[in-house]
HTML snippet that shows the backbone in 3Dmol.js (N, CA, C, O; Angstrom):
<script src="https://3Dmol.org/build/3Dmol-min.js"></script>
<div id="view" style="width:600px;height:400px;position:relative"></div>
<script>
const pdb = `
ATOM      1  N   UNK A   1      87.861  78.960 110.608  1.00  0.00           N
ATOM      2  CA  UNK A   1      88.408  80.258 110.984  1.00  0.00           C
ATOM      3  C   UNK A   1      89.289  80.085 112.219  1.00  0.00           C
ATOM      4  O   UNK A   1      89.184  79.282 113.146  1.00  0.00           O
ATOM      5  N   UNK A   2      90.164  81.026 111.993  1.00  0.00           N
ATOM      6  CA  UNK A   2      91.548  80.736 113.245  1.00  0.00           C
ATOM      7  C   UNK A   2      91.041  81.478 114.479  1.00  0.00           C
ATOM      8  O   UNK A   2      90.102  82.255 114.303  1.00  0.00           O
ATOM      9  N   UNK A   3      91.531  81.338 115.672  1.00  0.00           N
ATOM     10  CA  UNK A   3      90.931  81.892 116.969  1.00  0.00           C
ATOM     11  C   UNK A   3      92.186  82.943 116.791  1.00  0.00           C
ATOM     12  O   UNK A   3      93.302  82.809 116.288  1.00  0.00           O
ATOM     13  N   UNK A   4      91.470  84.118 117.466  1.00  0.00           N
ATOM     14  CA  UNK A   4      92.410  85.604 117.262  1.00  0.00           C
ATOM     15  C   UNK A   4      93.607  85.508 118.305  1.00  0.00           C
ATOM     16  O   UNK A   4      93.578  84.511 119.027  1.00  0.00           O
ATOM     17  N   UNK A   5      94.197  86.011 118.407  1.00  0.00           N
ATOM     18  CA  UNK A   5      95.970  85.980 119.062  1.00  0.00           C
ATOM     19  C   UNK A   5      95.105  86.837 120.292  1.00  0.00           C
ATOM     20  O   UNK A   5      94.236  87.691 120.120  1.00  0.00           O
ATOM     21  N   UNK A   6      95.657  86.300 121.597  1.00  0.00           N
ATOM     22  CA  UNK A   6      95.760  87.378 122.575  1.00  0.00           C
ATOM     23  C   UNK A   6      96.856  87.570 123.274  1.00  0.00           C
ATOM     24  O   UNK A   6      97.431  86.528 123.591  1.00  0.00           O
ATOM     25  N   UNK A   7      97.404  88.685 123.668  1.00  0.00           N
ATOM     26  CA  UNK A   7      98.591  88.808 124.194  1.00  0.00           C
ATOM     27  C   UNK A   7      98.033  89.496 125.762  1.00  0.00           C
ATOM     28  O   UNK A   7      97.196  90.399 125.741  1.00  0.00           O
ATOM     29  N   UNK A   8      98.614  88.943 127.144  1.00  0.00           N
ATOM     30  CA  UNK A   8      99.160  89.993 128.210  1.00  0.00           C
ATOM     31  C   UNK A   8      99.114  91.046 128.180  1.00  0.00           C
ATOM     32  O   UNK A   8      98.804  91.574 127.112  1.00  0.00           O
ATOM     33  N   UNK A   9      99.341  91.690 129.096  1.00  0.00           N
ATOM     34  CA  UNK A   9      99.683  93.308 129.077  1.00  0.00           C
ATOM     35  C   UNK A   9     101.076  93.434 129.064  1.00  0.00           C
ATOM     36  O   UNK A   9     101.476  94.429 128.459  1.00  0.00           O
ATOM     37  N   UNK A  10     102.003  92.648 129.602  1.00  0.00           N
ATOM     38  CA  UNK A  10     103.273  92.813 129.993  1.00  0.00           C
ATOM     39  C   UNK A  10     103.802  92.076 128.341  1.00  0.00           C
ATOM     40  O   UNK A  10     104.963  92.315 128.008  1.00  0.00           O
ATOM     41  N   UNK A  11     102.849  91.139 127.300  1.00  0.00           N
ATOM     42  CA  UNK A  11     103.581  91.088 126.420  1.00  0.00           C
ATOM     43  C   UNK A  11     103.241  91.874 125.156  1.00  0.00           C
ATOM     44  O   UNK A  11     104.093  91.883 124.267  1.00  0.00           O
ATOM     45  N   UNK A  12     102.013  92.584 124.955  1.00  0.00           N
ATOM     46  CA  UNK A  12     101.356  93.353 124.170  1.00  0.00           C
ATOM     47  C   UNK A  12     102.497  94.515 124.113  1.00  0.00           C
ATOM     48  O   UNK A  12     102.931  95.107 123.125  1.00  0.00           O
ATOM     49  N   UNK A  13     102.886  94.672 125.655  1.00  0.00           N
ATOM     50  CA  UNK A  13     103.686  95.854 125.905  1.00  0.00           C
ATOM     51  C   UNK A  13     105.184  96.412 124.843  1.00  0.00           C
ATOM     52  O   UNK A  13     105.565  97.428 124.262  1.00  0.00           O
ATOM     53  N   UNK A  14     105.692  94.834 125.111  1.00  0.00           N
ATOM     54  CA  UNK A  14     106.552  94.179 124.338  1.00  0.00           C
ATOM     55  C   UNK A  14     106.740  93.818 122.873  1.00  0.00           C
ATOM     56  O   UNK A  14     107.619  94.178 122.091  1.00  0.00           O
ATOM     57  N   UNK A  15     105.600  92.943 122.682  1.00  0.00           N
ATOM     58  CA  UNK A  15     105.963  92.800 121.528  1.00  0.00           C
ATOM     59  C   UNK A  15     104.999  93.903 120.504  1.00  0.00           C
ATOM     60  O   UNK A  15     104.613  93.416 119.441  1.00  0.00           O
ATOM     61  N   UNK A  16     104.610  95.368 120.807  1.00  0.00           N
ATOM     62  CA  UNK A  16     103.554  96.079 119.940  1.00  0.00           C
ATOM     63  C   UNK A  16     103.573  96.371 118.499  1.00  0.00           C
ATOM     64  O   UNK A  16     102.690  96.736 117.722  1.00  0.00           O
ATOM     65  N   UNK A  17     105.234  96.024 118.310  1.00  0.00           N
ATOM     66  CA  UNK A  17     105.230  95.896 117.032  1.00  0.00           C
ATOM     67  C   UNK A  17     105.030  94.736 115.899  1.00  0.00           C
ATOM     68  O   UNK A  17     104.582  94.698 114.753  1.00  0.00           O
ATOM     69  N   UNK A  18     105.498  93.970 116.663  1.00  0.00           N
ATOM     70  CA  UNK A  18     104.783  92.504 115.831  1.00  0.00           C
ATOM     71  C   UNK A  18     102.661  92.370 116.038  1.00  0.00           C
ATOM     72  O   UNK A  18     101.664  91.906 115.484  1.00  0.00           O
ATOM     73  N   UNK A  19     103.002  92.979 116.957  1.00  0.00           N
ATOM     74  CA  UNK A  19     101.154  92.964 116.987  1.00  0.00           C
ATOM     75  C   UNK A  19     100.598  93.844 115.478  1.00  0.00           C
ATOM     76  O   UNK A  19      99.863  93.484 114.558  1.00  0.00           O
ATOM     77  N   UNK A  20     101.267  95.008 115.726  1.00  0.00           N
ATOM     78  CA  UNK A  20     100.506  95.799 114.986  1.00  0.00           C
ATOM     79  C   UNK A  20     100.698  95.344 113.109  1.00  0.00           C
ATOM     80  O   UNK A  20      99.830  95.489 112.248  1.00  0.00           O
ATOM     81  N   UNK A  21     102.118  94.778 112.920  1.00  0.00           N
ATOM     82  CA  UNK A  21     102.565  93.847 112.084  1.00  0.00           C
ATOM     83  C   UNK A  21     100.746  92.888 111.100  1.00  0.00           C
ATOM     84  O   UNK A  21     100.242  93.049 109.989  1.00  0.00           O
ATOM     85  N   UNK A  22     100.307  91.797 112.556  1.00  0.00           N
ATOM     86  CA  UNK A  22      99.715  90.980 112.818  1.00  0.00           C
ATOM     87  C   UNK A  22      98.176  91.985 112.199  1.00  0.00           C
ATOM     88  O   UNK A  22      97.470  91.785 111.211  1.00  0.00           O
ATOM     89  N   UNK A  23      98.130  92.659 112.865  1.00  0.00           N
ATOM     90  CA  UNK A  23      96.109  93.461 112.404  1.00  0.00           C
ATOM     91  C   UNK A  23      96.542  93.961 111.262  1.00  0.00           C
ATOM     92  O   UNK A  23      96.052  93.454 110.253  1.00  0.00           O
ATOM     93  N   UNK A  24      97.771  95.300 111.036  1.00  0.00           N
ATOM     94  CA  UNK A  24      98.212  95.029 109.263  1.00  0.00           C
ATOM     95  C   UNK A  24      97.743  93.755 108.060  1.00  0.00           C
ATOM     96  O   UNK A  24      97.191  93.770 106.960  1.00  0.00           O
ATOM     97  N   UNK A  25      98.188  92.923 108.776  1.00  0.00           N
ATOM     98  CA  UNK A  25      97.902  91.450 108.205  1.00  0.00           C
ATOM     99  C   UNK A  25      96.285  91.528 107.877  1.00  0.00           C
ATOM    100  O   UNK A  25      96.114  91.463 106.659  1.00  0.00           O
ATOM    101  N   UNK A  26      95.190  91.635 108.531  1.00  0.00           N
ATOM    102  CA  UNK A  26      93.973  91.746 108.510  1.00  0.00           C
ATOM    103  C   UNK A  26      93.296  90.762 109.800  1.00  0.00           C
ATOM    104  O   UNK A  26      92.105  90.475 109.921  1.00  0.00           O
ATOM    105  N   UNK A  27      94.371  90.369 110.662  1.00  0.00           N
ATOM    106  CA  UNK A  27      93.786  89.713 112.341  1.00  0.00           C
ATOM    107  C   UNK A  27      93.514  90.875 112.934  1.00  0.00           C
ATOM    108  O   UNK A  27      93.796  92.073 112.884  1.00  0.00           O
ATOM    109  N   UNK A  28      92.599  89.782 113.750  1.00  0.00           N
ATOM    110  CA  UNK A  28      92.234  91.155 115.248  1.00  0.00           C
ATOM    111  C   UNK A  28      93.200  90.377 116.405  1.00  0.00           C
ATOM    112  O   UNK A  28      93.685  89.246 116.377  1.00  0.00           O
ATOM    113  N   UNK A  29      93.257  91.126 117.128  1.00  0.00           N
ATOM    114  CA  UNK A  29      94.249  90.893 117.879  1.00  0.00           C
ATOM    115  C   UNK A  29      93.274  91.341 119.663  1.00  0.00           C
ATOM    116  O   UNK A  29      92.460  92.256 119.785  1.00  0.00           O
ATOM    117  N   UNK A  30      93.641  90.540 120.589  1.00  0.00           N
ATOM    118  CA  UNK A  30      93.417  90.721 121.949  1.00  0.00           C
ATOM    119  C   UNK A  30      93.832  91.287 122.802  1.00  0.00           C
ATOM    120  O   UNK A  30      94.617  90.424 123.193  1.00  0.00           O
ATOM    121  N   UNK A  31      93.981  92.193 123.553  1.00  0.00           N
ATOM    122  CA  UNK A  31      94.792  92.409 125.015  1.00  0.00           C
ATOM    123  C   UNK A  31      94.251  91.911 126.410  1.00  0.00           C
ATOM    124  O   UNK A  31      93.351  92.525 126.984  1.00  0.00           O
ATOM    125  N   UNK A  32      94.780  90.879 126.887  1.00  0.00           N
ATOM    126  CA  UNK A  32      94.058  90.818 128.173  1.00  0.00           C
ATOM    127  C   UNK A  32      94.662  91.524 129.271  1.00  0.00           C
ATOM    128  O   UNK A  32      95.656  92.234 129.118  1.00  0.00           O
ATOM    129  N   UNK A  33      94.015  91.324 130.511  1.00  0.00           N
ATOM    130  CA  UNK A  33      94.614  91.612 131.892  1.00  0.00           C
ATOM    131  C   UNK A  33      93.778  90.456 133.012  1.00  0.00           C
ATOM    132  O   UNK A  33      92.611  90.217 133.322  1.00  0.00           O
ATOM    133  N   UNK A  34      94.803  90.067 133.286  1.00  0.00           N
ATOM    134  CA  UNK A  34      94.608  89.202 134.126  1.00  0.00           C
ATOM    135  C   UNK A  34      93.513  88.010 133.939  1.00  0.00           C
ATOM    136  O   UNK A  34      92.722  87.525 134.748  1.00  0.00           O
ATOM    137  N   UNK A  35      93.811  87.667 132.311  1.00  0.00           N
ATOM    138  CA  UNK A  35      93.277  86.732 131.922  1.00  0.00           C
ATOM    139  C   UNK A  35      92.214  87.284 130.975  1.00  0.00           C
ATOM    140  O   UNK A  35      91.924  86.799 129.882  1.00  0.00           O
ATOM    141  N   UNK A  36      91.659  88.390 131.556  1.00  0.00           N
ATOM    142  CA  UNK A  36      90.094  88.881 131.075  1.00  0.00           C
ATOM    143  C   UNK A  36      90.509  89.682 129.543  1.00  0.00           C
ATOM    144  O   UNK A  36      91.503  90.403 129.618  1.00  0.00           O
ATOM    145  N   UNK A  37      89.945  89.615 128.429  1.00  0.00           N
ATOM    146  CA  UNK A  37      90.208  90.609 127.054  1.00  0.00           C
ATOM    147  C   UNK A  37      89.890  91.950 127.877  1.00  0.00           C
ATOM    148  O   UNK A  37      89.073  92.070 128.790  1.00  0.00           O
ATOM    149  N   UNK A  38      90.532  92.693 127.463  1.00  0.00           N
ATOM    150  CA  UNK A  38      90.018  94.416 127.907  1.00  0.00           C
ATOM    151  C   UNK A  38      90.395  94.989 126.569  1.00  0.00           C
ATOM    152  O   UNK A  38      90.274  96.188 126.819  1.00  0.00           O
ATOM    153  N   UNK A  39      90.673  94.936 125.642  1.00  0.00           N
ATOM    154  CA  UNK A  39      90.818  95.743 124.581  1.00  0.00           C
ATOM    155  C   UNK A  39      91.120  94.545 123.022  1.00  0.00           C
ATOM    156  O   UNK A  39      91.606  93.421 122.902  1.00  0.00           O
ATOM    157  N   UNK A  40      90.557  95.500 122.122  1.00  0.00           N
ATOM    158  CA  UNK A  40      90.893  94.894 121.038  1.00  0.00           C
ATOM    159  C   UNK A  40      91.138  95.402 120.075  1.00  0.00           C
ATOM    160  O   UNK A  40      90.497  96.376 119.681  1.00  0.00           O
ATOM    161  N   UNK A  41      92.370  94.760 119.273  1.00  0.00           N
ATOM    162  CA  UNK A  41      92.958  95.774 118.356  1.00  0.00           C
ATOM    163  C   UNK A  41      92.444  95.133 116.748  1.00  0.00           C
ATOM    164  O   UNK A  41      92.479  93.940 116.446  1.00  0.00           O
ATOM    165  N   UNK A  42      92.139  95.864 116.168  1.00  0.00           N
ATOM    166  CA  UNK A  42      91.374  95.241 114.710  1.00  0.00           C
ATOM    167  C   UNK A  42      92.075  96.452 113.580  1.00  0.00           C
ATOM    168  O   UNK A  42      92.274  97.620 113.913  1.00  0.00           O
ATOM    169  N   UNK A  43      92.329  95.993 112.456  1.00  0.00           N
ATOM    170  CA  UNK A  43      92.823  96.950 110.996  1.00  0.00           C
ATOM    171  C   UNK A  43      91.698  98.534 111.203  1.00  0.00           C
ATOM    172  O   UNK A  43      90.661  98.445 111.860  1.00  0.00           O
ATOM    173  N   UNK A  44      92.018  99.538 110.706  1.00  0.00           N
ATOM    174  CA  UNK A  44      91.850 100.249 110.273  1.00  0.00           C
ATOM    175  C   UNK A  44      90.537 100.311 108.685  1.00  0.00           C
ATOM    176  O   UNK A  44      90.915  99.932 107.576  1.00  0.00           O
ATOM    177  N   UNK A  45      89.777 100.587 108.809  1.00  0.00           N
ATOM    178  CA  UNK A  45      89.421 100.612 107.528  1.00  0.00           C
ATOM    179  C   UNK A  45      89.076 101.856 106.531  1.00  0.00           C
ATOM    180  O   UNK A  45      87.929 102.114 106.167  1.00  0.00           O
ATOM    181  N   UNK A  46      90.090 102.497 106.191  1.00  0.00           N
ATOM    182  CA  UNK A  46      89.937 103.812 105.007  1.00  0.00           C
ATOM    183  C   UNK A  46      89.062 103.232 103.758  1.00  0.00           C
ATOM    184  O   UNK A  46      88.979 102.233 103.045  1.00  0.00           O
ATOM    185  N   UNK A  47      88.348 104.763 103.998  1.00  0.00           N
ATOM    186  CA  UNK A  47      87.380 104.610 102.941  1.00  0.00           C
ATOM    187  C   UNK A  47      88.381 104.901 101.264  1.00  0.00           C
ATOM    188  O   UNK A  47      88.506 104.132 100.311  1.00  0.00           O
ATOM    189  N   UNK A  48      88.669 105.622 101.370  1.00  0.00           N
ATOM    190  CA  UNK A  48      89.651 105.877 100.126  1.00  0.00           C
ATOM    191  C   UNK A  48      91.123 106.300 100.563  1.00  0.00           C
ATOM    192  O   UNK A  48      91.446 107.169 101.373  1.00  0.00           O
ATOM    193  N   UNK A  49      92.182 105.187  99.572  1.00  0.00           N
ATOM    194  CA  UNK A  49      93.155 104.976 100.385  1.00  0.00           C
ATOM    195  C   UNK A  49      94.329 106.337  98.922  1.00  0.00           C
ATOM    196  O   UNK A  49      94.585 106.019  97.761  1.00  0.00           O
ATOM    197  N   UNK A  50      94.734 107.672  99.599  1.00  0.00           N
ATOM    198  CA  UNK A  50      95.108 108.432  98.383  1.00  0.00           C
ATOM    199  C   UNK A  50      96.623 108.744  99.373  1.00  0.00           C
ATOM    200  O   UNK A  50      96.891 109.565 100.250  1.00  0.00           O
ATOM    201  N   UNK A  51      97.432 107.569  98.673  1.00  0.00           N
ATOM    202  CA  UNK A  51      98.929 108.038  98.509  1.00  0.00           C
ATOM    203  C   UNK A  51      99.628 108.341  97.609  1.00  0.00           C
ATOM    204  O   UNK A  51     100.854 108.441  97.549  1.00  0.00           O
ATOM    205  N   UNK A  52      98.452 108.578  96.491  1.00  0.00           N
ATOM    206  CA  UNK A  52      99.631 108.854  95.036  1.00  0.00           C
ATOM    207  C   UNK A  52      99.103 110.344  94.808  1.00  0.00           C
ATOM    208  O   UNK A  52      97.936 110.716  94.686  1.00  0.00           O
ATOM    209  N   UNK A  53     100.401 111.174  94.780  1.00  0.00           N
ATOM    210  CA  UNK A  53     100.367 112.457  94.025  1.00  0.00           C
ATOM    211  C   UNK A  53      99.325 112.700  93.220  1.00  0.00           C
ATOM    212  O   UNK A  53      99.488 112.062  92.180  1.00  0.00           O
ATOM    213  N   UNK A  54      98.151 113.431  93.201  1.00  0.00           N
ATOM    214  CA  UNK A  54      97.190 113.344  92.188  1.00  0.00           C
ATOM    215  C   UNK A  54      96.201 112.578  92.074  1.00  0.00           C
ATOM    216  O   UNK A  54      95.539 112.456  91.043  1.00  0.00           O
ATOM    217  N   UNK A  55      95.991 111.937  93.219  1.00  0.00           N
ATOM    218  CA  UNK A  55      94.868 111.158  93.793  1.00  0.00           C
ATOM    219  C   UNK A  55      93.574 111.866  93.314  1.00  0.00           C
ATOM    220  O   UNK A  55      92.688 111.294  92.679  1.00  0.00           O
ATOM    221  N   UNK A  56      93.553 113.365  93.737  1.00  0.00           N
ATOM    222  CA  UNK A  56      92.197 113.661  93.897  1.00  0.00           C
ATOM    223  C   UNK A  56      91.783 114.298  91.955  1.00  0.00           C
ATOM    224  O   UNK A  56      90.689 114.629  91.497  1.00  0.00           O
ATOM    225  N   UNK A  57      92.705 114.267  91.484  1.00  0.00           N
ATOM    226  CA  UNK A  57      92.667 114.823  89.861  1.00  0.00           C
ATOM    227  C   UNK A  57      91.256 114.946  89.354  1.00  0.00           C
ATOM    228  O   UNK A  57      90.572 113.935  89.515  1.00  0.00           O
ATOM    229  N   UNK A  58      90.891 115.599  88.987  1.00  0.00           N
ATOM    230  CA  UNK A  58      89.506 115.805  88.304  1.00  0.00           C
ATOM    231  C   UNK A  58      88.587 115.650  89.532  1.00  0.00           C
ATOM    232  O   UNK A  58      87.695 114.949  89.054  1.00  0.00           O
ATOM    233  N   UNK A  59      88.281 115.849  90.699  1.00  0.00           N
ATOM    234  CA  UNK A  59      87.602 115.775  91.917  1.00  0.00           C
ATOM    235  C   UNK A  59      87.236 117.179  92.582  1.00  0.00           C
ATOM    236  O   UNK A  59      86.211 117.363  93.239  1.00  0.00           O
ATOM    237  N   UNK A  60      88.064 118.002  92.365  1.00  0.00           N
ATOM    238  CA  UNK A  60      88.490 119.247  93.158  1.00  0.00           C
ATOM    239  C   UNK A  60      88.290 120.325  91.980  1.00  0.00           C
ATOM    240  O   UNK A  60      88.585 120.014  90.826  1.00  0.00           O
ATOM    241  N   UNK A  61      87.943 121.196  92.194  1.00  0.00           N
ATOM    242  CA  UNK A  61      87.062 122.114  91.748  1.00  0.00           C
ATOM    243  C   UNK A  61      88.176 123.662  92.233  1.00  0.00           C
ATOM    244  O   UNK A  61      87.489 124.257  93.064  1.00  0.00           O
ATOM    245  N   UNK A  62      89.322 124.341  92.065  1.00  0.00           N
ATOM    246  CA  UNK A  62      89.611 125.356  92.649  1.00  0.00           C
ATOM    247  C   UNK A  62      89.603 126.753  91.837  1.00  0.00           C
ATOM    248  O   UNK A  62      90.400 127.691  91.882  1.00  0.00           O
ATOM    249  N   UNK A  63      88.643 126.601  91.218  1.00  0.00           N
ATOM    250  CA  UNK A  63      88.034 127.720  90.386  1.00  0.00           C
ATOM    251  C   UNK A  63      87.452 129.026  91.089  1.00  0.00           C
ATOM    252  O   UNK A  63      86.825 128.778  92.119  1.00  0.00           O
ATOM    253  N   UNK A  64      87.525 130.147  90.791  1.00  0.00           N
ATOM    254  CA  UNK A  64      86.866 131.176  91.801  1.00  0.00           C
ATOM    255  C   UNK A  64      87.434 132.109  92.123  1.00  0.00           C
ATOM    256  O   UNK A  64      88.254 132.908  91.672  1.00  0.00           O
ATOM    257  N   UNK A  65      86.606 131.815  93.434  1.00  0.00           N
ATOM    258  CA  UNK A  65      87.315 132.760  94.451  1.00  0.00           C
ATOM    259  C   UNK A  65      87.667 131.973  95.543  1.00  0.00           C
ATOM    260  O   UNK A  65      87.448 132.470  96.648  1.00  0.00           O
ATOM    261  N   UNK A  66      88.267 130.625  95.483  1.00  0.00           N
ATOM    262  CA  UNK A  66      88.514 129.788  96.383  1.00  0.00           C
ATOM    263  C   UNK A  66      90.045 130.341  97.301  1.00  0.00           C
ATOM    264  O   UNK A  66      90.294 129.912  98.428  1.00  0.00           O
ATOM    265  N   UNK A  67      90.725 131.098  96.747  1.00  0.00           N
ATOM    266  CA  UNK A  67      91.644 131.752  97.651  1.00  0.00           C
ATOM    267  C   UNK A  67      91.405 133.195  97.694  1.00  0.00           C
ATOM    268  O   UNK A  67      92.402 133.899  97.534  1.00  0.00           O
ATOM    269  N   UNK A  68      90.007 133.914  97.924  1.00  0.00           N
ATOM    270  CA  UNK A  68      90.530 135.159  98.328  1.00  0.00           C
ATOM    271  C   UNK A  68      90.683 135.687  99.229  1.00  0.00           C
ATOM    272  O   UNK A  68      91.549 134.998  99.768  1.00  0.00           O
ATOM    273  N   UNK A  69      90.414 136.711 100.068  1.00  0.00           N
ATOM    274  CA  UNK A  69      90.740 137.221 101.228  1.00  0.00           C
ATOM    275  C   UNK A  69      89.088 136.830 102.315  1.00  0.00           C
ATOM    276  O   UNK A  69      88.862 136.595 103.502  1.00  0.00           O
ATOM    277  N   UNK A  70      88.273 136.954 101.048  1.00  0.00           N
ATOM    278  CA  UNK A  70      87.213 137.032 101.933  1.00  0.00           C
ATOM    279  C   UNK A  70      86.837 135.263 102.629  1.00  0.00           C
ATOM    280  O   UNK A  70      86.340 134.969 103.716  1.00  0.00           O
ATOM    281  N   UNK A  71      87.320 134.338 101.475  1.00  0.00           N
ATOM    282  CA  UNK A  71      87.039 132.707 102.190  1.00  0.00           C
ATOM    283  C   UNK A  71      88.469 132.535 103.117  1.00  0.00           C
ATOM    284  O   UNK A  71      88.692 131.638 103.930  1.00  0.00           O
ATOM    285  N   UNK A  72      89.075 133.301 102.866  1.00  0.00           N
ATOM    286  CA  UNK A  72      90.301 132.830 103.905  1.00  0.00           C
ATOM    287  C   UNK A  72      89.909 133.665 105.523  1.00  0.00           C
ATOM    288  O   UNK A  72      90.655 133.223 106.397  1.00  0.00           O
ATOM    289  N   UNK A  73      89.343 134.282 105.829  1.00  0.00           N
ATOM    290  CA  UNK A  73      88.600 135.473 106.601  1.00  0.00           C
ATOM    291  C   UNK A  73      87.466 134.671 107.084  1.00  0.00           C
ATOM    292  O   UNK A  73      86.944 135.050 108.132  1.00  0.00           O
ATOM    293  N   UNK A  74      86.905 133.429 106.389  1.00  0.00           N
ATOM    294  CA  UNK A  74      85.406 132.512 106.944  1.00  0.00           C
ATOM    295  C   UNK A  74      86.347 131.653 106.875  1.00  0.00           C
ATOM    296  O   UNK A  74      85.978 131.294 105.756  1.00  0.00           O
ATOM    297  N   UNK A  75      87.183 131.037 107.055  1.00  0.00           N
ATOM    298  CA  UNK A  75      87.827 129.835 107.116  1.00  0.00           C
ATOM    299  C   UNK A  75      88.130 130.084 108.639  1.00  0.00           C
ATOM    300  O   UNK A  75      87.643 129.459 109.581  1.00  0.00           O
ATOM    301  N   UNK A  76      89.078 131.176 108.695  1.00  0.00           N
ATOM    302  CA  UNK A  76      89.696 131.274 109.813  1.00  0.00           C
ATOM    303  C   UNK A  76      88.919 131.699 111.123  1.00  0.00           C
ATOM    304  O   UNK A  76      89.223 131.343 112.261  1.00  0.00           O
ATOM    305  N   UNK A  77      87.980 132.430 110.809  1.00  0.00           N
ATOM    306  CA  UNK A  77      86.597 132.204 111.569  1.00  0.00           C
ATOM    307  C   UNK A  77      86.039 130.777 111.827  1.00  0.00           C
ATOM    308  O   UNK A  77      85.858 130.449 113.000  1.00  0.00           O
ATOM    309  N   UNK A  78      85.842 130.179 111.146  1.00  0.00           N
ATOM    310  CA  UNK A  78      85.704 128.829 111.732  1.00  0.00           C
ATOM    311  C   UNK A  78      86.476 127.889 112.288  1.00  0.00           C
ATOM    312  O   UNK A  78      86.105 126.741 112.533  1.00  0.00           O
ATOM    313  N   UNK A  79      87.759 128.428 112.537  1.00  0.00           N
ATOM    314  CA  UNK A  79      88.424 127.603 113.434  1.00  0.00           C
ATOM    315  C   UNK A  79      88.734 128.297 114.221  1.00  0.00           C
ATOM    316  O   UNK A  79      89.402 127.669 115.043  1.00  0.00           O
ATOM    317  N   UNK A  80      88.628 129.433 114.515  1.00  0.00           N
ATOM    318  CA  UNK A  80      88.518 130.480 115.737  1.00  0.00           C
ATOM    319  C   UNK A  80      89.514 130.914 115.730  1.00  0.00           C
ATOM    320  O   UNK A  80      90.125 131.075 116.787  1.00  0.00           O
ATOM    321  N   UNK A  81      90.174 131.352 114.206  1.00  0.00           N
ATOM    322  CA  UNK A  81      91.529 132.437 114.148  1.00  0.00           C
ATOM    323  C   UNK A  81      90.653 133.867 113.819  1.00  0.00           C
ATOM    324  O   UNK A  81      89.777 134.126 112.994  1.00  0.00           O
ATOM    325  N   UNK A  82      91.095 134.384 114.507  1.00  0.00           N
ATOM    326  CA  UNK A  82      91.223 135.955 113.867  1.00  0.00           C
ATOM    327  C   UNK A  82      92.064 136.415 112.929  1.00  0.00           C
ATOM    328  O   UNK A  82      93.252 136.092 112.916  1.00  0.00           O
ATOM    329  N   UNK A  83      91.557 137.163 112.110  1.00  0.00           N
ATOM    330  CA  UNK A  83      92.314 137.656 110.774  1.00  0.00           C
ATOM    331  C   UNK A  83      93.473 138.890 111.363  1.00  0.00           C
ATOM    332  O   UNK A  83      94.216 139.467 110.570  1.00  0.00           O
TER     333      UNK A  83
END
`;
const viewer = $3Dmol.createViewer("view");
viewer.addModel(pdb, "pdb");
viewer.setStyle({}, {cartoon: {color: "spectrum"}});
viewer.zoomTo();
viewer.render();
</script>
């Protein structure tokens, strides 16, 4: 196994796009300061990855009363809109 890349602060700074390039890739990646790691950058991991139109097809259920006045009225209550 390969030892992970660490970059500077002054070159992390710099080069952030080839870094982020690099954990894309599936590396973790280092930031030091003043020699010491202080942060570490590692991939992302999505549980389900839905970029295609129709991802959720047969999943979703919008039968009802899923748009009426009264769930749009508890929706917005729960995010602290007033109707």
């Amino acid at each position: 196994m390969t030892e992970a890349a660490h970059y500077n602060m002054h070159d992390a700074k710099t080069h952030l796009s080839r870094i982020i390039e690099r954990v894309e890739g599936g590396e973790e990646v280092f930031i030091d300061r003043a020699g010491t790691p202080v942060a570490k950058v590692v991939p992302l991991v999505r549980r389900v990855n839905r970029t295609a139109i129709g991802s959720l097809r047969g999943q979703v259920d919008l039968s009802g009363d899923w748009d009426s006045a009264h769930t749009n009225d508890e929706i917005a209550g729960d995010f602290g809109i007033s109707a």
